[in-house]
N, C-alpha and C positions, 0 to 999 in steps of 0.2 A: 638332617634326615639320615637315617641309621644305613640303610641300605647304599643310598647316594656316596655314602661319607666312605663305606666300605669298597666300593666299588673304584672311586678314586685314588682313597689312600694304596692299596694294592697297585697301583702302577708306576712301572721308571719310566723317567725323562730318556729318548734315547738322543745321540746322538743328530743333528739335524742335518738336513738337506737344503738344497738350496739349489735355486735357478734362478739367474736373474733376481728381480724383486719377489718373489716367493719361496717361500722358506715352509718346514715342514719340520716338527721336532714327533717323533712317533710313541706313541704311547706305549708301552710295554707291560705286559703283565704275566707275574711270576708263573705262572700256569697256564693253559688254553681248556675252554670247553666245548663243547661244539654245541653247535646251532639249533634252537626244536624249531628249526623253522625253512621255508626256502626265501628267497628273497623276490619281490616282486618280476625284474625279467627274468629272471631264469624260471620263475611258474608259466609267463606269456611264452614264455620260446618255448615251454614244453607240454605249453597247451592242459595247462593244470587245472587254469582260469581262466577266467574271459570278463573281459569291463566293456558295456555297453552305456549307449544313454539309459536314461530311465525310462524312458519311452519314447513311441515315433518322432514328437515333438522336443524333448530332452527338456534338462533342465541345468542352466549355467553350471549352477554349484554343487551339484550333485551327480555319482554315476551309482549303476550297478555292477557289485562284481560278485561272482559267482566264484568259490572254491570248488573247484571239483573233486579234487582228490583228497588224500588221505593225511594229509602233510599239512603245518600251519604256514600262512604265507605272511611276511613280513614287506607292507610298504612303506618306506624311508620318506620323510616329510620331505619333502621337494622334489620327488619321482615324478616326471613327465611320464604322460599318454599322449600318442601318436594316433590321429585318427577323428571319426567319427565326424560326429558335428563341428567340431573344432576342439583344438589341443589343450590339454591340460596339464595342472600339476597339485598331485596331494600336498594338503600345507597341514598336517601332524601324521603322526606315523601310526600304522594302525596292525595290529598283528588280528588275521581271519582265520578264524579257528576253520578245521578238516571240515567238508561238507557243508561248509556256509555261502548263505547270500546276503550279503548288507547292501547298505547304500554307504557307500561313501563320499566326504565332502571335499572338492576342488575349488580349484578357482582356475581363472581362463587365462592363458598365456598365450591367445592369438584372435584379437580384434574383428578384423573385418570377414570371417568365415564364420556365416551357421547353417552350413547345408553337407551334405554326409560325403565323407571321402572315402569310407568303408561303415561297416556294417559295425567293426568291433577296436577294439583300442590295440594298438602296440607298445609295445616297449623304446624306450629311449636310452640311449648312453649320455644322456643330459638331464639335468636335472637346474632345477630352478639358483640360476645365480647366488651366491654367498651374500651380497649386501641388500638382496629383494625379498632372501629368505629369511635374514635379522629382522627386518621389518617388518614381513610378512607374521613371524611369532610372535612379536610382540603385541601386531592386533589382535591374533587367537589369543593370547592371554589374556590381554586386555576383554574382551567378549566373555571368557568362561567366567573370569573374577566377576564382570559383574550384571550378566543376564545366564549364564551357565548353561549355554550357548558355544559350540564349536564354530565362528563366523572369522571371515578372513574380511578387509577389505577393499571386493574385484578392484576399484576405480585405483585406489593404491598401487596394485600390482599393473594394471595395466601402466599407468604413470610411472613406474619402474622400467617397465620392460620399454615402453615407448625413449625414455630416455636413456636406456642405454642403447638403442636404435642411432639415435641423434649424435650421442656421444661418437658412437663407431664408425657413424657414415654408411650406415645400411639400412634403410629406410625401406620397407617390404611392402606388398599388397595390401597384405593379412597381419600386416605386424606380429607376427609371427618367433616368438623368440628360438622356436629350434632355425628360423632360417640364419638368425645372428649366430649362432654356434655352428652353422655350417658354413657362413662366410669366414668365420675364422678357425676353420680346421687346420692349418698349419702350423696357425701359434700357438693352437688349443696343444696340439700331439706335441710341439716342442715341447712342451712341460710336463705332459704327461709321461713323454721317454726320460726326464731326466731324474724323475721319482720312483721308488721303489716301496716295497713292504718288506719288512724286516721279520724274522719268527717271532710267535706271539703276537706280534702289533695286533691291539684291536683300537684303536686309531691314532688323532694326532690336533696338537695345535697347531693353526696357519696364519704367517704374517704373513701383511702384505707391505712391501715400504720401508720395514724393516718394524709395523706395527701389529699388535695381534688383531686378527681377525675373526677368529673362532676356534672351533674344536668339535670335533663330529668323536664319538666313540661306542661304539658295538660288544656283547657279551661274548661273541665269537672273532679270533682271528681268521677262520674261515669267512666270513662275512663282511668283516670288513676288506680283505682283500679282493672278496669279490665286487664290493662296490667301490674298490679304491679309486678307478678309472674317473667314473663318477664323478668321485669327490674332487678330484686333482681338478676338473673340470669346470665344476662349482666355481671354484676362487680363483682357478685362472684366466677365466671371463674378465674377472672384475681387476684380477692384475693387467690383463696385457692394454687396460688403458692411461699405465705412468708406467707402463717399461721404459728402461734404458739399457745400455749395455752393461752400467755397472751391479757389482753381485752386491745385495740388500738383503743381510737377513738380521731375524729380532735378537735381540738379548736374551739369554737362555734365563736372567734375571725376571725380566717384563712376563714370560712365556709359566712362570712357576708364579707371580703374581694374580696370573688371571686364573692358573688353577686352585687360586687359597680362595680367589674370591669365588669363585664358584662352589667349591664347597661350604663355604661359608655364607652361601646367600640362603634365602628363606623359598620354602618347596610347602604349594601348597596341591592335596590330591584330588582328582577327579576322577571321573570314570571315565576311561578309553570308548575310543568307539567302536573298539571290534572287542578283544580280552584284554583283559588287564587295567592299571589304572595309566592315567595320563598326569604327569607332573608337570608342576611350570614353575619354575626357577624365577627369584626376581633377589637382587642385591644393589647394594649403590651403585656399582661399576657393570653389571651386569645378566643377562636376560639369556635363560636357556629351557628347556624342556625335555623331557624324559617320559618313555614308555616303558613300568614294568609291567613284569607277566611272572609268576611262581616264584616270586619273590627275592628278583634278581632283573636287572637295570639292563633293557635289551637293547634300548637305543637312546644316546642321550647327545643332544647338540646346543651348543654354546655361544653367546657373541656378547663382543663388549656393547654396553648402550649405546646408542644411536647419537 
């Protein structure tokens, strides 16, 4: 795919980082553009938009969000919502153009709550785990290929999220996956101070073990610095269950493998659900997706097969 292909080839490998079992190699691109967009919390903190249920009663997989203002809002596939009937997280990323209201589709990342904690959703500095969110895309893809259909599937993810519950030893009311990212704030922030963005980065491939894991990357280095936290966040959920003391990072050889195969896998298009089309990557080795919008690749993320 012409766009995808352009999009990739323009970027350098930088330099990697490393903590413990996670590693970070930063993607680099010769130029920076900025963003037509704001990014999902920073429209909630400033009250741009507002996502409620769909009505008194709600409906699991679906919310309402309302643009208010003048500006297009950018939700990153795995953005937790705080609130309402119970918590959620968008599982494809959806750019809402100025003055719109859609429905958008969720899936539930908290069990045993269906009655209102507020009125309207919040933002989160969490977003859906790196190995629940590989999985998680591959059933959206799997549904669009072949009913053309945006459908995640809930019982999967809860089964994700339950078992990393079990794994951790945090076993909640509400199973509740923001309460597992708040039981481990301290390990979360270890890793997240020992990471950086670099100029230009608009993002990064991450191993885990000293294996790849994925790769998130955005058309903006503003953008993705704003959601870099975020990200660090993602995968080191899913790292700090084989941490050790010793430093584990990938081959900068393996790290430039997953990037040929992704360029090299097969893109087939659909239509987004807010603007733009929505891509989904599928190759021997592995399974990614992609939102463009004016004919340039605004958010695209990556994982080797399951």
């Amino acid at each position: 795919m012409k766009e995808m292909a352009e999009s990739l080839a323009g970027l350098a490998l930088g330099a990697p980082q490393v903590h413990l079992n996670l590693s970070l190699y930063p993607l680099l691109a010769g130029k920076d553009e900025a963003a037509g967009y704001v990014l999902l919390d920073d429209a909630l903190e400033k009250n741009l938009a507002r996502v409620t249920e769909i009505s008194g009663n709600g409906s699991v997989p679906e919310l309402a969000f309302e643009n208010s203002s003048a500006e297009r809002i950018l939700l990153v596939d795995g953005d937790q919502l705080i609130g309402a009937k119970q918590n959620r997280v968008v599982y494809l990323s959806i750019l809402v153009g100025a003055g719109k209201r859609i429905v958008i589709q969720v899936s539930c990342v908290e069990q045993g709550r269906w009655r209102y904690k507020s009125d309207a959703f919040s933002s989160s500095n969490s977003a859906l785990f790196a190995r629940a969110r590989a999985s998680k895309m591959s059933q959206v893809s799997a549904s669009m290929r072949t009913t053309g259909r945006h459908a995640s599937d809930q019982g999967a993810i809860w089964a994700a999220v339950a078992e990393k519950a079990h794994t951790l030893g945090h076993v909640t009311e509400t199973m509740a996956m923001d309460d597992l990212f708040e039981a481990r704030t301290r390990d979360l922030a270890d890793y997240v101070r020992a990471f950086r963005t670099e100029p230009r980065q608009r993002g990064a491939v991450v191993a885990i073990d000293g294996r790849v894991a994925g790769m998130e990357f955005f058309d903006s280095a503003a953008a993705f610095a704003r959601y870099f936290e975020k990200f660090v966040r993602s995968y080191a959920m899913d790292a700090i269950e084989t941490k050790k003391d010793a430093v584990v990072a990938a081959a900068e050889s393996d790290v430039r493998r997953f990037l040929e195969a992704l360029q090299a896998s097969g893109a087939e298009r659909f239509a987004a659900l807010g603007e733009g089309e929505d891509i989904r990557l599928s190759g021997e080795r592995i399974e990614g997706a992609a939102l463009m919008a004016d004919g340039r690749v605004v958010h695209l993320a990556g994982y080797p097969r399951q």
